[in-house]
Jmol script that loads the backbone (N, CA, C; Angstrom):
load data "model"
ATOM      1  N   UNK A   1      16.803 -30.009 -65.736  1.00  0.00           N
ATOM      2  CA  UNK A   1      18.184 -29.576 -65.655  1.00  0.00           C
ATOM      3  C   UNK A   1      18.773 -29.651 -67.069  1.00  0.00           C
ATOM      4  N   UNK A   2      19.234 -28.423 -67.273  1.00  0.00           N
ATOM      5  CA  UNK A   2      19.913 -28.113 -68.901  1.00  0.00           C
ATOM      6  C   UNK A   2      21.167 -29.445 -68.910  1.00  0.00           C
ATOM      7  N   UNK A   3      21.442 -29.706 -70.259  1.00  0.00           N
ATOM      8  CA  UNK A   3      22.646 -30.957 -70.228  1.00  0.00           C
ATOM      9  C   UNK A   3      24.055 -30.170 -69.589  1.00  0.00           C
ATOM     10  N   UNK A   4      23.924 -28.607 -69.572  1.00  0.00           N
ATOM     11  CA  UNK A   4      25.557 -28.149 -69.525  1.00  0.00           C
ATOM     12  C   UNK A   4      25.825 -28.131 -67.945  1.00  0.00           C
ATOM     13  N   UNK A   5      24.527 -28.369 -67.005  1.00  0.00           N
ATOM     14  CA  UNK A   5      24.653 -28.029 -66.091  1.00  0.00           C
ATOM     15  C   UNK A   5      24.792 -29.317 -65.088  1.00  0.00           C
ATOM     16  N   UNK A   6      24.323 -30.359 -65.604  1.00  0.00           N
ATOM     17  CA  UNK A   6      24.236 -31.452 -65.181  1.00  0.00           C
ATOM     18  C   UNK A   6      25.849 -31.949 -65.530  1.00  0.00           C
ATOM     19  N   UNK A   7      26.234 -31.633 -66.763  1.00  0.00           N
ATOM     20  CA  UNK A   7      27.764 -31.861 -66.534  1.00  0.00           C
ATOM     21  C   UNK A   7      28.553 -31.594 -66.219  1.00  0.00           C
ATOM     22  N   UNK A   8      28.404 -30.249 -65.575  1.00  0.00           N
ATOM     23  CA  UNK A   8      29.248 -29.383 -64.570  1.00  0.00           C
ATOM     24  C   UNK A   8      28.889 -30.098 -62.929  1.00  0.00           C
ATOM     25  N   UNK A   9      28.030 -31.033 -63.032  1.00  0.00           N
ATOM     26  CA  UNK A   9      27.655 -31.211 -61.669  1.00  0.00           C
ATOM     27  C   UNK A   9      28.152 -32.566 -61.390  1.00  0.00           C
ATOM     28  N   UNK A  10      28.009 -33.160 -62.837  1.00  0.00           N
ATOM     29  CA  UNK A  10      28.720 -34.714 -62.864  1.00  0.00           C
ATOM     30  C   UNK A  10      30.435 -34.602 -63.007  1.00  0.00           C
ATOM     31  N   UNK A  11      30.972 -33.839 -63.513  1.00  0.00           N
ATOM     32  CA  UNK A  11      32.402 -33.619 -63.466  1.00  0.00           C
ATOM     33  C   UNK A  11      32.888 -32.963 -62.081  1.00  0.00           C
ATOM     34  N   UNK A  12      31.913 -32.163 -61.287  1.00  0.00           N
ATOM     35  CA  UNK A  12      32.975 -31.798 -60.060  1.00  0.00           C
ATOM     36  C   UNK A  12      32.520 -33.130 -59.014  1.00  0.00           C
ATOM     37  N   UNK A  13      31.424 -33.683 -58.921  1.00  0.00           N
ATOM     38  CA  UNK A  13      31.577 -34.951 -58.108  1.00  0.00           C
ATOM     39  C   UNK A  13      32.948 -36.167 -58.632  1.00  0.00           C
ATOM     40  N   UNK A  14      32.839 -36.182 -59.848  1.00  0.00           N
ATOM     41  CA  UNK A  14      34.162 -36.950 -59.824  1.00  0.00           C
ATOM     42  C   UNK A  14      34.994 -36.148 -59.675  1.00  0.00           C
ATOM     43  N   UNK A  15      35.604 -35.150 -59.847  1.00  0.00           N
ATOM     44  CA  UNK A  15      36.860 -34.465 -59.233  1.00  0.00           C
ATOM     45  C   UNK A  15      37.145 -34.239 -57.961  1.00  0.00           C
ATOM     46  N   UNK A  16      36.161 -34.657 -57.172  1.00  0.00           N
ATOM     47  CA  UNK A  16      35.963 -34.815 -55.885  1.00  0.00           C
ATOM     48  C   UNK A  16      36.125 -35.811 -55.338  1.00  0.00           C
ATOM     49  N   UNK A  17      35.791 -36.823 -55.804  1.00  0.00           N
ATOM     50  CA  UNK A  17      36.015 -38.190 -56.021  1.00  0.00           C
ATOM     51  C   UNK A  17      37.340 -38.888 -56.251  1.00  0.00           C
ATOM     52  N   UNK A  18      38.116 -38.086 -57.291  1.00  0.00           N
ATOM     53  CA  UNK A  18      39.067 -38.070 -57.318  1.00  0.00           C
ATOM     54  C   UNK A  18      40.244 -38.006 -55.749  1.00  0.00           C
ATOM     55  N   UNK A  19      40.158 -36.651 -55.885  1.00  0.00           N
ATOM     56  CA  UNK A  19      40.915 -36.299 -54.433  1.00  0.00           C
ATOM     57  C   UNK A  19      40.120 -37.171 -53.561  1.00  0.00           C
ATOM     58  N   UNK A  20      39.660 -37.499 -52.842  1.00  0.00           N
ATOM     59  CA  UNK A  20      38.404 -38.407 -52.070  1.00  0.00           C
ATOM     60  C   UNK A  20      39.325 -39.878 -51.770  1.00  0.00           C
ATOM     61  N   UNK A  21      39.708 -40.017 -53.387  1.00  0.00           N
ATOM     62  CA  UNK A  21      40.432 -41.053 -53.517  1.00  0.00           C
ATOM     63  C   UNK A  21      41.778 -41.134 -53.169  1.00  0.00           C
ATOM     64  N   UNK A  22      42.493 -40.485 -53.417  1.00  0.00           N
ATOM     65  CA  UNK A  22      43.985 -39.966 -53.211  1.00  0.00           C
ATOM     66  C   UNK A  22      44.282 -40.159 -51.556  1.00  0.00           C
ATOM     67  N   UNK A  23      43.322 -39.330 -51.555  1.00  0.00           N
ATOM     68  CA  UNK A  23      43.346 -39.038 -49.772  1.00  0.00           C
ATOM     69  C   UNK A  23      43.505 -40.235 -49.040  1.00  0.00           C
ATOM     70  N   UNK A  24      42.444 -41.172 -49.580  1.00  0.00           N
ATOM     71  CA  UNK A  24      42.170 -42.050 -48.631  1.00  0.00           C
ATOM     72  C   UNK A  24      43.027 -43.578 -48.814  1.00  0.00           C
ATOM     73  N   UNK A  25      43.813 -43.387 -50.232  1.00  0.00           N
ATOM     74  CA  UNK A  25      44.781 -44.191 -50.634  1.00  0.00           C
ATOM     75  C   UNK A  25      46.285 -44.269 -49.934  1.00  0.00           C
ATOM     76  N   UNK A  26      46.136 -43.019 -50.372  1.00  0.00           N
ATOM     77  CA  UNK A  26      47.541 -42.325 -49.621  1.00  0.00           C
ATOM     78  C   UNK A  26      48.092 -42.843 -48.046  1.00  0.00           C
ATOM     79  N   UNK A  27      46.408 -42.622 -47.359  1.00  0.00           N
ATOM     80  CA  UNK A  27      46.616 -43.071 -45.913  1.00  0.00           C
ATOM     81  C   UNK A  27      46.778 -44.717 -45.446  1.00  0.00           C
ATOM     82  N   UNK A  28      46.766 -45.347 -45.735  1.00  0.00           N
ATOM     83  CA  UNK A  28      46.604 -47.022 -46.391  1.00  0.00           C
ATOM     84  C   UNK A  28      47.840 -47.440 -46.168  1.00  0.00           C
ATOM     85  N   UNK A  29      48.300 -48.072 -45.083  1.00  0.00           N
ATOM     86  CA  UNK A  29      49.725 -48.805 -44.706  1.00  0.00           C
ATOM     87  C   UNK A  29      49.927 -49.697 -45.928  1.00  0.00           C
ATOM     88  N   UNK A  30      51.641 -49.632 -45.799  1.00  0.00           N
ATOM     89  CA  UNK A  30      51.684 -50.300 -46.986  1.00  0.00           C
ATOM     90  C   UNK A  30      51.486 -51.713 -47.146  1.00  0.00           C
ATOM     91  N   UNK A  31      51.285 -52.745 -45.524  1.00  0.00           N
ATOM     92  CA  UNK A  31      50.703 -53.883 -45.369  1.00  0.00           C
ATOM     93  C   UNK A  31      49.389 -53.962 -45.498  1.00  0.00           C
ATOM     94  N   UNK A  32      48.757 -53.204 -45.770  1.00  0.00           N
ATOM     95  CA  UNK A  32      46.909 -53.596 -45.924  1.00  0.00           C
ATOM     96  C   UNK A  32      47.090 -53.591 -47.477  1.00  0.00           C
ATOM     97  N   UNK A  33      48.045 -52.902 -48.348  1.00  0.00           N
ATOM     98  CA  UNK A  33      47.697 -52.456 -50.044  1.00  0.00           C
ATOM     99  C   UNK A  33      46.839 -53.954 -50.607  1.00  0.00           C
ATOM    100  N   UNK A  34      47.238 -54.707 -50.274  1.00  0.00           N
ATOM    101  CA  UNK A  34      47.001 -56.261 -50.546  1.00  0.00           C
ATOM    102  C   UNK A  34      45.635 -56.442 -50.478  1.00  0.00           C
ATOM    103  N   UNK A  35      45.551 -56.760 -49.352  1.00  0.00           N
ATOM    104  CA  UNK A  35      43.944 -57.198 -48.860  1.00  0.00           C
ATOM    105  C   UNK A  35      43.171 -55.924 -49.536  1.00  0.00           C
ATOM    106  N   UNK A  36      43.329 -54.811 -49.668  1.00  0.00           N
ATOM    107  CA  UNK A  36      42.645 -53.683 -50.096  1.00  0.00           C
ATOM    108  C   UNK A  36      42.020 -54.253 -51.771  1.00  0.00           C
ATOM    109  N   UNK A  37      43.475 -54.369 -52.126  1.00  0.00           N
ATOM    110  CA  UNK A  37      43.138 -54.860 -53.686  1.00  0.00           C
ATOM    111  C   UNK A  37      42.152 -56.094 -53.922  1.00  0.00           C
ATOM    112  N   UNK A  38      42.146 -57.108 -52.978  1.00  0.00           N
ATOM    113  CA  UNK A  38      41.970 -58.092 -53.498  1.00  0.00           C
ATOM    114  C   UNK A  38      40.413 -57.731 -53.225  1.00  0.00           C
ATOM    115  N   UNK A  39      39.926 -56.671 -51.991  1.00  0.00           N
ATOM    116  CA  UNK A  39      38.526 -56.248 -52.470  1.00  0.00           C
ATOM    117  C   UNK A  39      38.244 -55.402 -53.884  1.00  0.00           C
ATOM    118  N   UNK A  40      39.135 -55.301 -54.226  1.00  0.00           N
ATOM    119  CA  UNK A  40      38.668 -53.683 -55.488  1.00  0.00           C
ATOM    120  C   UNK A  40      38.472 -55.205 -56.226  1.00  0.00           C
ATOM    121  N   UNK A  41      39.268 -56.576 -56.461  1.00  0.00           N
ATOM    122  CA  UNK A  41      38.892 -57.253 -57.185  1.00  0.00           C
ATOM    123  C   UNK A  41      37.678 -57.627 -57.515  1.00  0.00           C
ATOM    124  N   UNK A  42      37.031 -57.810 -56.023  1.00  0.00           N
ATOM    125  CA  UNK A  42      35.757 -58.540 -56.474  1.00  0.00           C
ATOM    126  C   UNK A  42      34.967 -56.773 -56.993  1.00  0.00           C
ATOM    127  N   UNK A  43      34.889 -55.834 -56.937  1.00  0.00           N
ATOM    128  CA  UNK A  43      34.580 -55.131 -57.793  1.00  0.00           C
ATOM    129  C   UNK A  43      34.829 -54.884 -59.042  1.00  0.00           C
ATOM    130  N   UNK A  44      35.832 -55.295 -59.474  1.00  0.00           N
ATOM    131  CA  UNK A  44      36.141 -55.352 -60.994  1.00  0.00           C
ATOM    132  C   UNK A  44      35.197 -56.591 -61.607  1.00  0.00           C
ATOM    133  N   UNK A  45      35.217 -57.510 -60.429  1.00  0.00           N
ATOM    134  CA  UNK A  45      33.888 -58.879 -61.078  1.00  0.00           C
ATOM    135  C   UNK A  45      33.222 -58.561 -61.683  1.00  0.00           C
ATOM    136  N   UNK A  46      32.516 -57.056 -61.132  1.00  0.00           N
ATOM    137  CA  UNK A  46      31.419 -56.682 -61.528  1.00  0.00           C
ATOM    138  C   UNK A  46      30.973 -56.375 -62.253  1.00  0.00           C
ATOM    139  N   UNK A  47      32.449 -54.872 -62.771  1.00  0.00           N
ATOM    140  CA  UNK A  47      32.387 -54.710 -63.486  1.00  0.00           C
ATOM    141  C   UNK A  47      32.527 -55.065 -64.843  1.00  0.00           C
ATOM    142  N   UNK A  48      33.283 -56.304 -64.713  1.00  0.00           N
ATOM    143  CA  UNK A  48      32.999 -57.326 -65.580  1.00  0.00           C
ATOM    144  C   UNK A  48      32.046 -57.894 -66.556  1.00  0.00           C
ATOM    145  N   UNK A  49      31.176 -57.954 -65.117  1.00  0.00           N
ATOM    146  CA  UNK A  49      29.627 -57.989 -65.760  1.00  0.00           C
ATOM    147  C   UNK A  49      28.765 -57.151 -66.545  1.00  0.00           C
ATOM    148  N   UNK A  50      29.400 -56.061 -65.995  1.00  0.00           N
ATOM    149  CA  UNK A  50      28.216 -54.842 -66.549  1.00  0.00           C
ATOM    150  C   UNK A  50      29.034 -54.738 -68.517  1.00  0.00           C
ATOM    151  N   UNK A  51      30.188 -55.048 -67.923  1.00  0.00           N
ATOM    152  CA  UNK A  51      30.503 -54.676 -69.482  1.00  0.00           C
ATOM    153  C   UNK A  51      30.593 -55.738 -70.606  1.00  0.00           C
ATOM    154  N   UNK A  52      29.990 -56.989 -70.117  1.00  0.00           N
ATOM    155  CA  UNK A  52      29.681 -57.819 -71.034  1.00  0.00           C
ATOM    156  C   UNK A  52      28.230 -57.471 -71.785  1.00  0.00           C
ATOM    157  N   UNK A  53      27.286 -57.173 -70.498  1.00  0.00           N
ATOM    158  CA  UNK A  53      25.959 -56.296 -70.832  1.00  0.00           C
ATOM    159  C   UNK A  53      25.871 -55.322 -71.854  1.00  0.00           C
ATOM    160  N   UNK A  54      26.641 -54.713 -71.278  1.00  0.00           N
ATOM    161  CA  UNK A  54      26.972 -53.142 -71.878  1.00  0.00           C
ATOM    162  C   UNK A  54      27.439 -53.302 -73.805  1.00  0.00           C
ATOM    163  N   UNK A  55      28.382 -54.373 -73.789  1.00  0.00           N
ATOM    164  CA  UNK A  55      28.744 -55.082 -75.301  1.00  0.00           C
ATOM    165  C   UNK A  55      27.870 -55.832 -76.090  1.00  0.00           C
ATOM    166  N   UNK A  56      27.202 -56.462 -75.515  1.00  0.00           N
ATOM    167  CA  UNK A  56      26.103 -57.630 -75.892  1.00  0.00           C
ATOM    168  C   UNK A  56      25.047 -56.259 -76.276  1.00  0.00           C
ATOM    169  N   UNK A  57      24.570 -55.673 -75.358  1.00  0.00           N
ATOM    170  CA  UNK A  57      23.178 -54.657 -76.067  1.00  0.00           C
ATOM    171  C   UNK A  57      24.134 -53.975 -77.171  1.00  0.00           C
ATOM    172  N   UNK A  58      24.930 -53.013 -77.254  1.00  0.00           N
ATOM    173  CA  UNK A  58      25.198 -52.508 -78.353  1.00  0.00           C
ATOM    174  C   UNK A  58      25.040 -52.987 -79.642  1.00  0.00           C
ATOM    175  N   UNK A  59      24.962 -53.968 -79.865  1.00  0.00           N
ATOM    176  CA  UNK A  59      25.162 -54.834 -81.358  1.00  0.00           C
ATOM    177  C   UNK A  59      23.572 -54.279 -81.557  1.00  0.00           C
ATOM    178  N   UNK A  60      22.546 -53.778 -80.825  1.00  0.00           N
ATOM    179  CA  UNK A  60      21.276 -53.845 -81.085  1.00  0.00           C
ATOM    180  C   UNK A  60      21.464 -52.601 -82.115  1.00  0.00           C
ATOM    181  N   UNK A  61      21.878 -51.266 -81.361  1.00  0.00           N
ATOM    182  CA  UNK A  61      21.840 -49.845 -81.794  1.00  0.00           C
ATOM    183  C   UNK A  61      23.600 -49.205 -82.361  1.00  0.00           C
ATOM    184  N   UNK A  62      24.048 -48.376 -81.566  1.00  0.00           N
ATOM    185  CA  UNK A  62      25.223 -47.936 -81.671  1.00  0.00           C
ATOM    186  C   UNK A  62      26.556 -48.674 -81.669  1.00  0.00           C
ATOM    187  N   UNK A  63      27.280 -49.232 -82.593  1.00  0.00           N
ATOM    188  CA  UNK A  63      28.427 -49.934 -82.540  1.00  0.00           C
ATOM    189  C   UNK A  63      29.438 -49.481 -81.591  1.00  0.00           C
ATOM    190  N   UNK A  64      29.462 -48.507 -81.512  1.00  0.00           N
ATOM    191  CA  UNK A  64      30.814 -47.565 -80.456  1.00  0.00           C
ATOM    192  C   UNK A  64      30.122 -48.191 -79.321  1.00  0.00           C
ATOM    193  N   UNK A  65      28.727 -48.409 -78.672  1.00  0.00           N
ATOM    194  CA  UNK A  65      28.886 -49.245 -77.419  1.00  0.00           C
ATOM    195  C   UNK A  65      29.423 -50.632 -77.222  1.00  0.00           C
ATOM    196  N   UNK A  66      29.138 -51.307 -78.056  1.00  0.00           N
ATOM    197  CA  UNK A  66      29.674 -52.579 -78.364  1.00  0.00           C
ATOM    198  C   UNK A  66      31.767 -52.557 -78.133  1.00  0.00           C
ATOM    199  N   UNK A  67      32.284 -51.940 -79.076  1.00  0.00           N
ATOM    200  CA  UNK A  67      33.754 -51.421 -78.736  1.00  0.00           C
ATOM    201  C   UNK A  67      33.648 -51.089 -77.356  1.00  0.00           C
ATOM    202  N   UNK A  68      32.852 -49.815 -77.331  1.00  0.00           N
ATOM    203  CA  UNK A  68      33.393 -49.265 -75.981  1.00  0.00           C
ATOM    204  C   UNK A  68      33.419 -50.801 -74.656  1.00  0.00           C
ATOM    205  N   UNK A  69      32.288 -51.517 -74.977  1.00  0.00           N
ATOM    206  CA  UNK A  69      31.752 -52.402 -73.697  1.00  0.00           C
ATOM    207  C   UNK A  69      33.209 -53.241 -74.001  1.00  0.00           C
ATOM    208  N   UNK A  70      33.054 -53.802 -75.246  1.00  0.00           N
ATOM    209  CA  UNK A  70      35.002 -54.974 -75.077  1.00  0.00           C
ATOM    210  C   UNK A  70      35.862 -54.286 -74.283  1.00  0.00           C
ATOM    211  N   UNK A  71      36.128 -52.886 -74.516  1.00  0.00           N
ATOM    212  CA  UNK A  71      37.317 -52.512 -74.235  1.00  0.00           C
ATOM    213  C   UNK A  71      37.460 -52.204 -72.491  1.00  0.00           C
ATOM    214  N   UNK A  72      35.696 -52.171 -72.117  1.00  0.00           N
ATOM    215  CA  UNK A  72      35.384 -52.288 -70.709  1.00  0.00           C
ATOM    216  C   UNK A  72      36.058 -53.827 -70.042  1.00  0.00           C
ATOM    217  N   UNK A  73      35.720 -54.386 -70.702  1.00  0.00           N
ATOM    218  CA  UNK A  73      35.721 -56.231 -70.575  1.00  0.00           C
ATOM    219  C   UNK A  73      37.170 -56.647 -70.683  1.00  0.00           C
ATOM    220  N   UNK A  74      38.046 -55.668 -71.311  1.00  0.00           N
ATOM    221  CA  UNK A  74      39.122 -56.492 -71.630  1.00  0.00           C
ATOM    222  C   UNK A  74      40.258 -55.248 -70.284  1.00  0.00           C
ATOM    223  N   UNK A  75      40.261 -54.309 -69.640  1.00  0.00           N
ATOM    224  CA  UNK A  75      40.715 -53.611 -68.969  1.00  0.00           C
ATOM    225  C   UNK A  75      40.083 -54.397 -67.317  1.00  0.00           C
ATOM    226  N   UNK A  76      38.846 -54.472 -67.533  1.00  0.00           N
ATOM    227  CA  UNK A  76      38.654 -55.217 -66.311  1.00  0.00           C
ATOM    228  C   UNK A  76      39.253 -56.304 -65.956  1.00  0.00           C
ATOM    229  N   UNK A  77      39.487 -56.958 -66.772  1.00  0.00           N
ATOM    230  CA  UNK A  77      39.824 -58.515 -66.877  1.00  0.00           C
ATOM    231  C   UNK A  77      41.657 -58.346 -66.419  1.00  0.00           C
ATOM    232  N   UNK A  78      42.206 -57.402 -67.432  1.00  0.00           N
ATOM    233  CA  UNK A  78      43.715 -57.307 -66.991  1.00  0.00           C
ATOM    234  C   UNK A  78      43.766 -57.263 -65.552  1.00  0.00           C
ATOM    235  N   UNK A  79      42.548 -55.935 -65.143  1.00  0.00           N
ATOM    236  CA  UNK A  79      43.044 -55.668 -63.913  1.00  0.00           C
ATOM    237  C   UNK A  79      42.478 -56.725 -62.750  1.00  0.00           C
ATOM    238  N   UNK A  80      41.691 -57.921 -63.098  1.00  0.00           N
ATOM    239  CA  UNK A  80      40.825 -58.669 -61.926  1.00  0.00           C
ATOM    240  C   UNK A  80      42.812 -59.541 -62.254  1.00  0.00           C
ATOM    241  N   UNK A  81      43.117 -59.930 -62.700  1.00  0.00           N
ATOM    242  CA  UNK A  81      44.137 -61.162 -63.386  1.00  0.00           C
ATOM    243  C   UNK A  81      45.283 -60.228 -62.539  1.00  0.00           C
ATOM    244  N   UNK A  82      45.534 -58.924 -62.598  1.00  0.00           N
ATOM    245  CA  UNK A  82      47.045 -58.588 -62.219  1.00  0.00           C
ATOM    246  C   UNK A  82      46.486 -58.390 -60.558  1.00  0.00           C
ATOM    247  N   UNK A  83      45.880 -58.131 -59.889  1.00  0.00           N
ATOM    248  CA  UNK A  83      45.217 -58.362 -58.675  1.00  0.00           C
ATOM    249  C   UNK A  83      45.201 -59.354 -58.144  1.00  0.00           C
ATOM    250  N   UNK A  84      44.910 -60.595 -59.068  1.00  0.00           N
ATOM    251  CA  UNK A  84      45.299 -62.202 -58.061  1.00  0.00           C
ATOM    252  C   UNK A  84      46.717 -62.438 -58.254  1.00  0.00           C
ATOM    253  N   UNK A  85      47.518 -62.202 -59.139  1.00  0.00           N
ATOM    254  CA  UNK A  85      48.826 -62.216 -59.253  1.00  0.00           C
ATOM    255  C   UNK A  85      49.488 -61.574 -58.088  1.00  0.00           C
ATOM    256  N   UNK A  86      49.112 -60.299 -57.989  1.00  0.00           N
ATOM    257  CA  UNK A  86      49.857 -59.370 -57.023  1.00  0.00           C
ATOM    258  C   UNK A  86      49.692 -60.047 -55.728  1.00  0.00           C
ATOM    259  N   UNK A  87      48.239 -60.757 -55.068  1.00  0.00           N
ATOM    260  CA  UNK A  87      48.030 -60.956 -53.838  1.00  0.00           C
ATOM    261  C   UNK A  87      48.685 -62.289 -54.049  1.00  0.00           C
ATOM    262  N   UNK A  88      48.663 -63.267 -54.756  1.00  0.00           N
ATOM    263  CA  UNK A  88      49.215 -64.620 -54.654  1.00  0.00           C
ATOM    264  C   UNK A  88      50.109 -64.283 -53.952  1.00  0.00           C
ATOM    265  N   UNK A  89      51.633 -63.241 -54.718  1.00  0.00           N
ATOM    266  CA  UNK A  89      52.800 -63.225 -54.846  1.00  0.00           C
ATOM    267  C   UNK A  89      52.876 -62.896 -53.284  1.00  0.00           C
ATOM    268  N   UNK A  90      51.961 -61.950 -52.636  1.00  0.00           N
ATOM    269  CA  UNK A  90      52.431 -61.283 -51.056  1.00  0.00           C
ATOM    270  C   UNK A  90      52.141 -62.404 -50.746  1.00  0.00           C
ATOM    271  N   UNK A  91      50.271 -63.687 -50.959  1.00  0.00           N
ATOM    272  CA  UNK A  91      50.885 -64.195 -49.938  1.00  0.00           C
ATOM    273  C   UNK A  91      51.715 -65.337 -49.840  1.00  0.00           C
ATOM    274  N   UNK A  92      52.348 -65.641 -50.985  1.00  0.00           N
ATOM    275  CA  UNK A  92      53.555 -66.801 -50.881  1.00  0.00           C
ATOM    276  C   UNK A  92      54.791 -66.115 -49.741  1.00  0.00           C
ATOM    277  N   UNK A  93      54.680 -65.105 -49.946  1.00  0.00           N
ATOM    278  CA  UNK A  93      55.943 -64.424 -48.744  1.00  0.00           C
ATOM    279  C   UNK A  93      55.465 -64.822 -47.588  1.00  0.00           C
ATOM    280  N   UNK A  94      54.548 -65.184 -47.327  1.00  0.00           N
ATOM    281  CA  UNK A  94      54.143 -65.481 -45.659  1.00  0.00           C
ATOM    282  C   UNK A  94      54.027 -67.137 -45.704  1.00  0.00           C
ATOM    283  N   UNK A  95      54.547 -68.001 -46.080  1.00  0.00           N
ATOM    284  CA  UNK A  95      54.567 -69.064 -46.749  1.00  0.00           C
ATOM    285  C   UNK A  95      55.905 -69.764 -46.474  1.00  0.00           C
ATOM    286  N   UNK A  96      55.270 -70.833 -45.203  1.00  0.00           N
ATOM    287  CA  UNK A  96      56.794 -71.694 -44.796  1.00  0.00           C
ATOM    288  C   UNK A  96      57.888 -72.341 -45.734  1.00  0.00           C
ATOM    289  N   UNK A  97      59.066 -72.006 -46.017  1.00  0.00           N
ATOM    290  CA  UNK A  97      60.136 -72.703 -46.887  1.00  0.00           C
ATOM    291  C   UNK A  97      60.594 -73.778 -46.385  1.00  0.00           C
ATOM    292  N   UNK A  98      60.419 -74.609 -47.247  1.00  0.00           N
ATOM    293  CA  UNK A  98      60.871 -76.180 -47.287  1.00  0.00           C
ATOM    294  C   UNK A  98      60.296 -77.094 -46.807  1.00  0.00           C
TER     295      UNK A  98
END
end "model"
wireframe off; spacefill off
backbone 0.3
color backbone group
């Protein structure tokens, strides 16, 4: 498979993906948003991981992977950190006063 064609094939699956996503966000009461997130969290774990990997090999060959992998590492991280924040905060609302 030629490279131009394979990227025409890798760009309409994510644009598909895209909407895929929308769709299925969209439909999502606004009491589940919570629990939803706090799974995408443990996927950001992951990705966590991969982009410490991903930083650590670069130093071997191409420097732009190395950048690129921090900047993986440091977006994941905001978003694993604003995800336990967000769910703490809902569930202190369910949380007897006084």
């Amino acid at each position: 498979m030629d490279p131009l064609s394979l990227f025409i094939l890798l760009f309409t699956i994510f644009v598909l993906a895209i909407f895929v996503g929308f769709e299925i966000i969209t439909k999502v009461p606004p009491t589940l948003h919570t629990p939803l997130m706090s799974g995408a969290n443990a996927i950001s774990g992951i990705t966590i991981i991969g982009a410490i990997l991903s930083a650590g090999h670069g130093a071997e060959g191409n420097p732009l992977t190395t950048y690129l992998g921090f900047a993986a590492v440091v977006f994941a991280t905001l978003n694993v950190v604003g995800g336990f924040m967000v769910t703490n905060r809902m569930l202190s609302m369910f949380k007897k006063k006084g």
